[in-house]
C-alpha positions as CSV (number, residue, x, y, z in Angstrom):
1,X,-4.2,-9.1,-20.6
2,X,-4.9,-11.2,-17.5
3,X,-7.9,-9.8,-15.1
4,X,-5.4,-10.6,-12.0
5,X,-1.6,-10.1,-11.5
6,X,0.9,-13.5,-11.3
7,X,4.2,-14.0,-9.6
8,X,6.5,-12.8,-12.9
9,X,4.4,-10.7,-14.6
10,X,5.9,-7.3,-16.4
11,X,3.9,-4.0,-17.5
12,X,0.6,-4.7,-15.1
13,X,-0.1,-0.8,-14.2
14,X,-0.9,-0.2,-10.2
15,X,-3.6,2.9,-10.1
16,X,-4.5,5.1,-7.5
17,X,-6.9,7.3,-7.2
18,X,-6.0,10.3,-5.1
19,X,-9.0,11.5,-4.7
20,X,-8.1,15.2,-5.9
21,X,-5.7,16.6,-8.6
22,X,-2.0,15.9,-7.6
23,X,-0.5,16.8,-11.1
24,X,1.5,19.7,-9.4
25,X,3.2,17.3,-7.2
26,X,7.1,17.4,-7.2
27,X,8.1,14.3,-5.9
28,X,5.8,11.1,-6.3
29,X,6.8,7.8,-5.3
30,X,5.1,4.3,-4.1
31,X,6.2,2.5,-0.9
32,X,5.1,-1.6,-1.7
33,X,5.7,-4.4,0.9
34,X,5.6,-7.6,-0.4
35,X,4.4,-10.4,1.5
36,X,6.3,-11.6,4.7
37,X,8.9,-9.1,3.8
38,X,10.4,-6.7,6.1
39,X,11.7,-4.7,4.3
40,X,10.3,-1.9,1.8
41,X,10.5,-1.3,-1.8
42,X,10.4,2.4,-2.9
43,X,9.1,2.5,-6.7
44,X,9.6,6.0,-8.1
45,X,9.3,5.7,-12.2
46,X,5.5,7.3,-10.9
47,X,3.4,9.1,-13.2
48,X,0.2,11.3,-12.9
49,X,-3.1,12.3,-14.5
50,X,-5.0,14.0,-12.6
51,X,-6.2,12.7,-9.2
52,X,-4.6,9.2,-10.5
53,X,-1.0,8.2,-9.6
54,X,0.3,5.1,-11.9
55,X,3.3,2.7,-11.6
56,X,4.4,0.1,-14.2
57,X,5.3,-3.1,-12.9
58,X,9.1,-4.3,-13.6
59,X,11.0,-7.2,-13.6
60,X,11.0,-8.8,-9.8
61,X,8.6,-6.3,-8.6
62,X,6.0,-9.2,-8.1
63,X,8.0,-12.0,-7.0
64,X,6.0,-13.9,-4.5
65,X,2.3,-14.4,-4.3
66,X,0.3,-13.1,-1.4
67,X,-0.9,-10.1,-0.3
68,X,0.8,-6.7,-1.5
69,X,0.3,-3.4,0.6
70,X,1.3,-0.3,-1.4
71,X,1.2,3.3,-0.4
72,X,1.5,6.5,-2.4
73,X,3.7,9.4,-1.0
74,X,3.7,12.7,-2.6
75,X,5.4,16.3,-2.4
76,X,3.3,19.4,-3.5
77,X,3.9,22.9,-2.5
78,X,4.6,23.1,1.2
79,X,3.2,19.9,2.3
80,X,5.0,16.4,2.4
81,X,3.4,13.1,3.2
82,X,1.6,9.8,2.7
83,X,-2.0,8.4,0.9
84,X,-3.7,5.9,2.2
85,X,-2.1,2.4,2.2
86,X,-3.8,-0.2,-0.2
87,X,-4.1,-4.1,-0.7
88,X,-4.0,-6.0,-3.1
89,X,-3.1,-9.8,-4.7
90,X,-0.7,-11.7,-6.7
91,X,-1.4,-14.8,-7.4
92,X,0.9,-17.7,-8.3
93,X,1.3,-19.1,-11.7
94,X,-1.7,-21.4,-12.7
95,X,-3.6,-20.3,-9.6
């Protein structure tokens, strides 16, 4: 496997680290904005162990290079809401 995500590529796993156990959240999802867009992609095929939250990238899902902010949101008891919003880079094919 590569040591950085490309424009195209299928099956890379986004982590996050909660920081405390979220396995008895209800409803998980990832908010990702891909560069220059203006628009919002809601990922929701989310799984959990632990404090971690993971995502498995799909087809399209990285289909520009630049700069990808993602952002977990979770539902657990009572309380609804949002993690904190991370960076990070795709790079384009032979890069």
């Amino acid at each position: 496997m590569a040591n950085k995500p490309y424009v195209g590529d299928i099956g890379t796993i986004i982590r996050i680290n909660m920081q405390e156990d979220v396995s008895a959240a209800t409803v998980k999802k990832f908010y990702m904005m891909k560069p220059g867009a203006t628009i919002v992609t809601e990922l929701t095929d989310i799984s959990v162990s632990g404090q971690y939250l993971s995502y498995v990238v799909k087809s399209g899902d990285f289909s520009v290079e630049g700069v990808y902010e993602i952002q977990p949101y979770l539902e657990i008891g009572g309380w609804k809401g949002r993690g904190e919003t991370a960076q990070f880079r795709v790079y384009s094919l032979y890069d």
